[in-house]
C-alpha positions as CSV (number, residue, x, y, z in Angstrom):
1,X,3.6,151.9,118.2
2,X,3.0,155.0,115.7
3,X,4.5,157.9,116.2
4,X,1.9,160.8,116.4
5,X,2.7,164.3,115.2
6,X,0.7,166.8,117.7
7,X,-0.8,169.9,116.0
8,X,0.5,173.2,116.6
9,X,-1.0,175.0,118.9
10,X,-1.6,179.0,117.6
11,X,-2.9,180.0,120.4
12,X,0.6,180.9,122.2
13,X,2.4,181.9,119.6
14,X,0.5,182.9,116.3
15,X,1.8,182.8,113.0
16,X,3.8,185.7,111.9
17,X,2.0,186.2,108.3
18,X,-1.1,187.3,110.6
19,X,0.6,190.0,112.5
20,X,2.4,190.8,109.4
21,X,-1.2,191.3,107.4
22,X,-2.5,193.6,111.2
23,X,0.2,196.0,110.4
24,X,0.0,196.6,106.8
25,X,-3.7,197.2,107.2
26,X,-3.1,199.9,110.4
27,X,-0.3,201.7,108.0
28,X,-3.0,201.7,105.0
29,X,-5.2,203.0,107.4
30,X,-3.2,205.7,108.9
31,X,-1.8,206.7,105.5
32,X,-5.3,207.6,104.3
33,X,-6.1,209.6,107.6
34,X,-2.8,211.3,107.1
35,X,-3.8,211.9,103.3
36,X,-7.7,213.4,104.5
37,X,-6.4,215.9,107.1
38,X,-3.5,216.8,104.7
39,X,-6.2,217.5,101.9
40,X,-8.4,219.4,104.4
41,X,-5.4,221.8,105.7
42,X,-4.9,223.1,102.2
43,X,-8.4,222.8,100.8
44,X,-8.5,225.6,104.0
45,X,-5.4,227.4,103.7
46,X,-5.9,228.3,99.7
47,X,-10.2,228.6,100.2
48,X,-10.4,230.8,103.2
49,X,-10.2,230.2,107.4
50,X,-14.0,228.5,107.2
51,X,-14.3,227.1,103.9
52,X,-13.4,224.0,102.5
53,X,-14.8,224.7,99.0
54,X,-13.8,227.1,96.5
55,X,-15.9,230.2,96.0
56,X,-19.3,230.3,93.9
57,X,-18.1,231.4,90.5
58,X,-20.5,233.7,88.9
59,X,-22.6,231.8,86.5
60,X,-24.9,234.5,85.5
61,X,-22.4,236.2,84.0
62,X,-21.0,233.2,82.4
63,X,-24.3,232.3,80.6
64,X,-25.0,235.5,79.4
65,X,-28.1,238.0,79.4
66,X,-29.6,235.1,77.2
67,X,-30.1,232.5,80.7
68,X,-32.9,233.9,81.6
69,X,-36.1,235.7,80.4
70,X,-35.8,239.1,79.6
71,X,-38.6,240.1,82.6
72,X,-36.2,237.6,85.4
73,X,-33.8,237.8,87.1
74,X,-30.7,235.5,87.3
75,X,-29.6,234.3,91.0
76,X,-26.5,232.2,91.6
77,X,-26.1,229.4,93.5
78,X,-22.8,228.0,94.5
79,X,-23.3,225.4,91.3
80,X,-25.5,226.4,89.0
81,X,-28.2,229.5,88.6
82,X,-31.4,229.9,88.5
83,X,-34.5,232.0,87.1
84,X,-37.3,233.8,88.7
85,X,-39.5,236.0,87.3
86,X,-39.8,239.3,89.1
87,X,-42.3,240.4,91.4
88,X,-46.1,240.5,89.3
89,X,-44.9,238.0,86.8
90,X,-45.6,234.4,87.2
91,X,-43.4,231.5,84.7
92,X,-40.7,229.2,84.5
93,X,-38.4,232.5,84.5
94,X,-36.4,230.6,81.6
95,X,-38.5,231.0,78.4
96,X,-41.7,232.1,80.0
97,X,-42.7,235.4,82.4
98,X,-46.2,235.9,82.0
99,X,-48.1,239.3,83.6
100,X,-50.5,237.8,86.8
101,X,-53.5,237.8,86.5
């Protein structure tokens, strides 16, 4: 009679290359956690005690008294600026400041 080999049975004891590939995957993800909250601490500590980003720079004066028309006025944002004609003139605030009508 034939001598028949049984198959292992994982379910007891499973195979070491599985909890091998478990724990490199909870070290990846701890080292990324680790890497966020260190990021965030001195994102804090060199920004300010509630800010994460770094202060608006002023882009106004950067561009020049040439951003905007002559009759707007020139308003920072924390990326970019932007133009608005002044009160009793309507436009783009760009090129264009016209007198209402």
């Amino acid at each position: 009679m034939p001598v028949v080999a049984a198959a292992p049975d994982y379910n007891d004891d499973p195979p070491a290359v599985a909890s091998s590939a478990f724990i490199l995957v909870v070290v990846a993800v701890a080292a990324n956690a680790f890497s966020l909250l260190l990021l965030f601490l001195v994102s804090k500590r060199k920004y300010g005690k509630h800010s994460t980003l770094p202060p608006s720079a002023d882009h106004c004066a950067r561009a020049g008294p040439s951003a905007c028309h002559p009759l707007a006025d020139c308003i920072n944002g924390h990326l970019n600026l932007t133009c608005r004609c002044r009160e009793g003139f309507k436009g783009d605030g760009v090129k264009h400041c016209e007198g209402a009508k």
